[in-house]
Backbone bond lengths (Angstrom), bond angles and torsions (degrees), N, CA, C in turn:
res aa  C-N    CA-C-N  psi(-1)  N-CA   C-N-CA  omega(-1)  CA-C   N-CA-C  phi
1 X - - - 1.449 - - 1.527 108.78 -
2 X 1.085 109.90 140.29 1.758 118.32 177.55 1.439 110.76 -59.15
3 X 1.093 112.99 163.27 1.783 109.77 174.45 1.605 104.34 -72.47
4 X 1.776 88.35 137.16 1.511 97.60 165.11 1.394 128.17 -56.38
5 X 1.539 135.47 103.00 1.619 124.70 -165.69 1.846 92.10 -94.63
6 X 1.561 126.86 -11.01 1.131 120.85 -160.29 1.676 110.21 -141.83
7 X 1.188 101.10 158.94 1.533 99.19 -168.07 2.084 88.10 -141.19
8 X 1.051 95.83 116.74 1.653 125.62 -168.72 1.692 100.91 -85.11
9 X 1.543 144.65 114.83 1.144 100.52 167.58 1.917 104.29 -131.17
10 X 0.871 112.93 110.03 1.452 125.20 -172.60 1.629 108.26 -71.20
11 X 1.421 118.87 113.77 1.447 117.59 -171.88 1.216 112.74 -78.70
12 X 1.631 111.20 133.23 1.436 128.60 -150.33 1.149 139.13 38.87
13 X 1.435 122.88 31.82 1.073 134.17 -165.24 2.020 89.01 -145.54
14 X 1.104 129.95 -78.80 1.728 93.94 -158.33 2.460 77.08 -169.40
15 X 1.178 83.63 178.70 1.540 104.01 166.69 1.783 103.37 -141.58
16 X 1.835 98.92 130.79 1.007 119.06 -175.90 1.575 125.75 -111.61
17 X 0.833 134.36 110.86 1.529 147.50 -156.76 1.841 102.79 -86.21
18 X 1.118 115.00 89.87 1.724 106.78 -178.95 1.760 122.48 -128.11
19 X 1.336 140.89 147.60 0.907 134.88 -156.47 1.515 109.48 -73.08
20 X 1.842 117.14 -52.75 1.459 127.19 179.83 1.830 121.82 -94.95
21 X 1.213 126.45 132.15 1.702 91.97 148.38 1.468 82.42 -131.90
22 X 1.915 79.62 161.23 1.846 90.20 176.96 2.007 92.66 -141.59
23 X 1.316 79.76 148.63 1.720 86.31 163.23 2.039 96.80 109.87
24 X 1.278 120.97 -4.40 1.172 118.22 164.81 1.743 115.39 -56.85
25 X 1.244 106.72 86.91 1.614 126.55 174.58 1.320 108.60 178.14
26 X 1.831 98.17 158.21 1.120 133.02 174.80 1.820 107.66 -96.67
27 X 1.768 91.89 128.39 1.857 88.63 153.58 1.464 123.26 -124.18
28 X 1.166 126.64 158.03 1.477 119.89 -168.27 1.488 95.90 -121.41
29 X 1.888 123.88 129.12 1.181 136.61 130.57 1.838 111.13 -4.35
30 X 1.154 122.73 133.59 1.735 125.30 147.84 1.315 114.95 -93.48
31 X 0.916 124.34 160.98 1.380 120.15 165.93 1.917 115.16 -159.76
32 X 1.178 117.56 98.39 1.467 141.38 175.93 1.448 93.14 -49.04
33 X 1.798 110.89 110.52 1.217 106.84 173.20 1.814 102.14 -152.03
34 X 1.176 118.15 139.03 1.682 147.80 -142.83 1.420 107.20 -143.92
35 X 1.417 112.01 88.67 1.224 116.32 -175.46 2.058 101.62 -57.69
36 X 1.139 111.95 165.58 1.540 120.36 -161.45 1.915 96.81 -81.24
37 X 1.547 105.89 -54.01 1.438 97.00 -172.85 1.611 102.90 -78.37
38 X 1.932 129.31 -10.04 1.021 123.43 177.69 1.812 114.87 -24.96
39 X 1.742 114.48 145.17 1.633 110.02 176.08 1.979 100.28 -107.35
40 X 0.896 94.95 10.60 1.664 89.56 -172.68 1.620 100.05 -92.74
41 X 1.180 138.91 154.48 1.305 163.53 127.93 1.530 134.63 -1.77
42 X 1.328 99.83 -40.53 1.382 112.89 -159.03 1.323 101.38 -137.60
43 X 1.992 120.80 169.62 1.090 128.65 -151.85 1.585 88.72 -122.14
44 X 1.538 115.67 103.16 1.382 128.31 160.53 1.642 116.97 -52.64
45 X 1.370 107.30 108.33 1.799 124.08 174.59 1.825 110.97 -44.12
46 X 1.359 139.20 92.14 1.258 116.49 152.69 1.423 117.26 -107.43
47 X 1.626 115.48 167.78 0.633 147.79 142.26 1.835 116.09 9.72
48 X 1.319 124.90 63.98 1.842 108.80 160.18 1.574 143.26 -67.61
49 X 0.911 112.57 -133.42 1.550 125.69 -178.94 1.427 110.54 -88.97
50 X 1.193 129.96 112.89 1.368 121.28 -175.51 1.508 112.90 -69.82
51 X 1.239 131.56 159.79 1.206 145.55 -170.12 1.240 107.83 -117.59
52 X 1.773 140.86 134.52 1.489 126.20 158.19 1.303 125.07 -111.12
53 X 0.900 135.22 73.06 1.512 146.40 -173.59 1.728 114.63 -33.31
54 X 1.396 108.85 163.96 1.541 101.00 -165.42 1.678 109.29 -76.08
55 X 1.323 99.75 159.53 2.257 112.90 -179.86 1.445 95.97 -93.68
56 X 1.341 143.08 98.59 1.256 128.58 149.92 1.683 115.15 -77.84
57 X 1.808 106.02 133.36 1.240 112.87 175.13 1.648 114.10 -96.90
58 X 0.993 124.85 118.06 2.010 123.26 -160.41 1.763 97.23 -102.85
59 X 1.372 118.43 128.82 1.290 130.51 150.61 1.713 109.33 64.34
60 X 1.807 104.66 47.52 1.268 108.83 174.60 1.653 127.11 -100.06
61 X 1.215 108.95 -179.52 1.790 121.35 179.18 1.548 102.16 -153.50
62 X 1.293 95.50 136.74 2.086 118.43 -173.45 1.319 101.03 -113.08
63 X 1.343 148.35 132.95 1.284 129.31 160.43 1.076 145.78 -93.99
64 X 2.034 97.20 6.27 1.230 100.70 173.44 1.884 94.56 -119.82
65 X 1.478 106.23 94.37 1.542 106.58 -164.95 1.514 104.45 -73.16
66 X 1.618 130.84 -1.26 1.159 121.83 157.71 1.744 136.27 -45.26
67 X 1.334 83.11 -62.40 1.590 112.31 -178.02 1.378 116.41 -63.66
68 X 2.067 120.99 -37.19 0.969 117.61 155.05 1.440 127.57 -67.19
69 X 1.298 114.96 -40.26 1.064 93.16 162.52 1.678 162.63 -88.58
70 X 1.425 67.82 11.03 1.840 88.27 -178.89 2.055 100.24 -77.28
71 X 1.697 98.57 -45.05 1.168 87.05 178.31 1.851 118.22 -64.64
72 X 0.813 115.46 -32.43 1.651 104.03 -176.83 1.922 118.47 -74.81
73 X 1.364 92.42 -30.73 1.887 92.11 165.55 1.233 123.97 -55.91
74 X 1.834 106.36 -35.24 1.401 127.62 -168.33 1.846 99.29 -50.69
75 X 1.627 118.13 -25.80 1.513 95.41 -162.79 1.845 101.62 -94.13
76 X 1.831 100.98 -1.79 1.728 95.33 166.11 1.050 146.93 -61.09
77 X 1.874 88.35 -9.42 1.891 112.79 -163.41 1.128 98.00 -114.03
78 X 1.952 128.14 10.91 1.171 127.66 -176.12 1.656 119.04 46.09
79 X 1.935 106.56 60.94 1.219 117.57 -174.01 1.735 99.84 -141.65
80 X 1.311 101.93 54.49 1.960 91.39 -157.40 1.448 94.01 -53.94
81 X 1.115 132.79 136.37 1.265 144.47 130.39 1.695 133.76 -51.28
82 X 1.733 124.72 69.98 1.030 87.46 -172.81 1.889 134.01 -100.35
83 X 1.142 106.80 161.01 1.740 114.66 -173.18 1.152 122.95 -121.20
84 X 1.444 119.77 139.88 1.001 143.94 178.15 1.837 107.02 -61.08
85 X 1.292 108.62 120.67 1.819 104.74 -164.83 1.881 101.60 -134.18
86 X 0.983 106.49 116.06 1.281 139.01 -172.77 1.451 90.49 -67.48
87 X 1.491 149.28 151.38 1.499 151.63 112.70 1.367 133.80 -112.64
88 X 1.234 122.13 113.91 1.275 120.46 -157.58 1.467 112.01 -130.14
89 X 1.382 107.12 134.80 1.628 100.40 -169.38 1.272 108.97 -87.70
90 X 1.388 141.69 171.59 0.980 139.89 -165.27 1.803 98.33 -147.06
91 X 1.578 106.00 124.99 1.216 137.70 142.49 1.487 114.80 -32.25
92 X 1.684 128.86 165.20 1.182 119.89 174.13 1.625 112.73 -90.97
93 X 1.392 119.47 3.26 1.180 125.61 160.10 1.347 126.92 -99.36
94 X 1.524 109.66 30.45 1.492 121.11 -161.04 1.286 127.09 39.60
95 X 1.082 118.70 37.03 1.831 118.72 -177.70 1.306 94.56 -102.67
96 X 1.312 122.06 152.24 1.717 130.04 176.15 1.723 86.99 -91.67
97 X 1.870 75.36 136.86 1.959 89.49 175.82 1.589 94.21 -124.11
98 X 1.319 131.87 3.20 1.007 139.49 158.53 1.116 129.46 -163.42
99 X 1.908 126.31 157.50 1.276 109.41 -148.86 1.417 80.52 -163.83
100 X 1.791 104.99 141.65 1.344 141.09 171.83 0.917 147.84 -84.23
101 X 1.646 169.37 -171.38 1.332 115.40 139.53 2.455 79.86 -154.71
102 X 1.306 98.05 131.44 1.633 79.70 -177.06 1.913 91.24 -108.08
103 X 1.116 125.47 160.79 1.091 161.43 -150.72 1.697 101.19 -127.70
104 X 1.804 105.51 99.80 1.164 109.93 159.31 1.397 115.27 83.89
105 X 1.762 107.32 -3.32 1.847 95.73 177.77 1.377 141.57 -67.67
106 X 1.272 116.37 161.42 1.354 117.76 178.72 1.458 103.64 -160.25
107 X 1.634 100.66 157.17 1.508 106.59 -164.00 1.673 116.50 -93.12
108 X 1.574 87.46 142.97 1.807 93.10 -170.12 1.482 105.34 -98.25
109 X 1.474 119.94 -50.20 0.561 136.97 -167.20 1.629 139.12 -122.21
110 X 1.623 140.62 80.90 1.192 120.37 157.66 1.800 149.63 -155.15
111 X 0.914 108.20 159.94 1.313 140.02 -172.59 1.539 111.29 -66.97
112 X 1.646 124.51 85.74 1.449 113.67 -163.76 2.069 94.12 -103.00
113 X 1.125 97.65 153.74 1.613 100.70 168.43 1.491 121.35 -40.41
114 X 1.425 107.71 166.94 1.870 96.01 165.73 1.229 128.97 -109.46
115 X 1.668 103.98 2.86 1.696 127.55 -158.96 1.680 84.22 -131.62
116 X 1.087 135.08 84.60 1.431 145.44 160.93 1.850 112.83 -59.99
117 X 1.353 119.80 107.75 1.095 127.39 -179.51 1.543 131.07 -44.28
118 X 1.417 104.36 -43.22 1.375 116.47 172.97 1.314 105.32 -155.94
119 X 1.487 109.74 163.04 1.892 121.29 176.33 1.478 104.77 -46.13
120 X 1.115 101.16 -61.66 1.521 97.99 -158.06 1.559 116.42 -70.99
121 X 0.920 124.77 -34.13 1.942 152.87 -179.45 1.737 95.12 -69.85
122 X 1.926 91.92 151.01 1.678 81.38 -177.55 1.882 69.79 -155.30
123 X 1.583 97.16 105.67 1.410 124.65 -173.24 2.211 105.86 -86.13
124 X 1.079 130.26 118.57 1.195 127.40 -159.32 1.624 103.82 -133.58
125 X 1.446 112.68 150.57 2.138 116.02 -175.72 1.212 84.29 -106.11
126 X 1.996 148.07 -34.66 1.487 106.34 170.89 2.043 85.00 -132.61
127 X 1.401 107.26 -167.12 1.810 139.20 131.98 1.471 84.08 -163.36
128 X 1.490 77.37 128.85 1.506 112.18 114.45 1.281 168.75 -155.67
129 X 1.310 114.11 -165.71 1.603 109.40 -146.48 1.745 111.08 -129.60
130 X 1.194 82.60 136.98 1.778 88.60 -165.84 2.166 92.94 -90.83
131 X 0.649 108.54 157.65 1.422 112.66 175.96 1.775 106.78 -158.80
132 X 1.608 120.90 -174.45 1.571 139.39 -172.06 1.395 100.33 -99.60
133 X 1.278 114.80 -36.81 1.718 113.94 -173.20 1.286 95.19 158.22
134 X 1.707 85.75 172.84 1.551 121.95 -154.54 1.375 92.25 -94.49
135 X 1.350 133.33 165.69 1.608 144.25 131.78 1.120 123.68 -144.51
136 X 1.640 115.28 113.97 1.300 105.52 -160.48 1.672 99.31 -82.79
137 X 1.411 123.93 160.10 1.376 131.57 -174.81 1.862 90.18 -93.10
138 X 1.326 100.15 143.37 1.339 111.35 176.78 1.739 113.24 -111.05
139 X 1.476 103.91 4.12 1.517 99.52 171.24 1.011 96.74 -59.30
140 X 2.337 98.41 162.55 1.287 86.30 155.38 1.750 105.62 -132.32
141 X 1.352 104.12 157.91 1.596 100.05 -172.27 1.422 121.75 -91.66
């Protein structure tokens, strides 16, 4: 497995140790709008509905593969569970030098290894996770 660059932590459910994530961002709707008595010409761009696109987690391991996996079956029985999920990057001394936080996720999607490392651990090549949005944490560590 690649080095862990990230430390995943899914509330009440487990912390996940994984090499990639991608998809940490926000997109925002446009919307062309021209007030009626407006005298100008053209349709001034604001601001729409933000959009949150999916979190893929790349080339991870959980160590308590119970808990993860209870939560990701949970959406087979049509019971999504959703959680509050921490992402935090990690330094080469494992300290978070930055930190994420998604709003409302739950898993859509995943792809676990076929050679499982140990009993207890449940080692995976993707999840992912649909969530409401991003917020990046502005502490700093």
């Amino acid at each position: 497995m690649a080095e862990n660059n990230f430390k995943v932590s899914v509330k009440d459910v487990a912390d996940i140790y994984c090499a990639a994530v991608c998809g940490l961002d926000n997109e925002f709707d446009e919307i062309a709008y021209r007030a009626g008595d407006s005298v100008i010409y053209f349709k001034p761009k604001v601001t729409g509905l933000r959009k949150a696109g999916d979190v893929t987690l790349k080339d991870g391991k959980c160590e308590n593969a119970k808990a993860l996996q209870e939560w990701v079956d949970c959406v087979k029985s049509g019971t999504i569970q959703r959680k509050e999920v921490t992402v935090s990057l990690l330094d080469e001394s494992g300290c978070a030098v930055q930190t994420w936080t998604l709003i409302n996720a739950w898993t859509k999607k995943f792809a676990g290894k076929e050679n499982q490392p140990e009993k207890d651990a449940l080692a995976f090549d993707f999840l992912l996770l649909a969530h409401e949005g991003v917020m990046e944490c502005s502490e700093k560590y």
